[in-house]
C-alpha positions, 0 to 999 in steps of 0.5 A, spaced: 544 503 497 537 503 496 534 509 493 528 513 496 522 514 492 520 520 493 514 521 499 509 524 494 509 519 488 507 513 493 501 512 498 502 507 504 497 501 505 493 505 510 492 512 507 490 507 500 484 504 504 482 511 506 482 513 499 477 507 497 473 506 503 468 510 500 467 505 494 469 499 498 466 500 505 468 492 508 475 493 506 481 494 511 489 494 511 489 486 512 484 485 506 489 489 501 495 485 505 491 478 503 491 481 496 499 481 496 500 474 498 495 471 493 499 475 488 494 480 486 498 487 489 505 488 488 506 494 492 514 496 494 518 497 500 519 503 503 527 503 506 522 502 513 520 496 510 512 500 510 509 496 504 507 503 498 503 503 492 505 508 486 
């Protein structure tokens, strides 16, 4: 059985996108998913399949 990561040690792809939109204005839920399949994010898995960064 999977362990569950605590909800306040992780942020999911969307609220990361919210939290740098200040200093990356162009970037979006899609361009960090790019980044992942180029290899440069390793972001887990929540057990809902939501990709979370730590």
């Amino acid at each position: 059985m999977k362990k569950e990561i605590p909800e306040k040690n992780y942020l999911i792809i969307s609220k990361v996108v919210k939290k740098l939109k200040k200093l990356y204005p162009d970037l979006t839920n899609s361009k960090l998913r790019f980044l992942e399949s180029e290899g440069l994010l390793s972001p887990k898995r929540a057990l809902n399949r939501y990709r979370i960064l730590l």
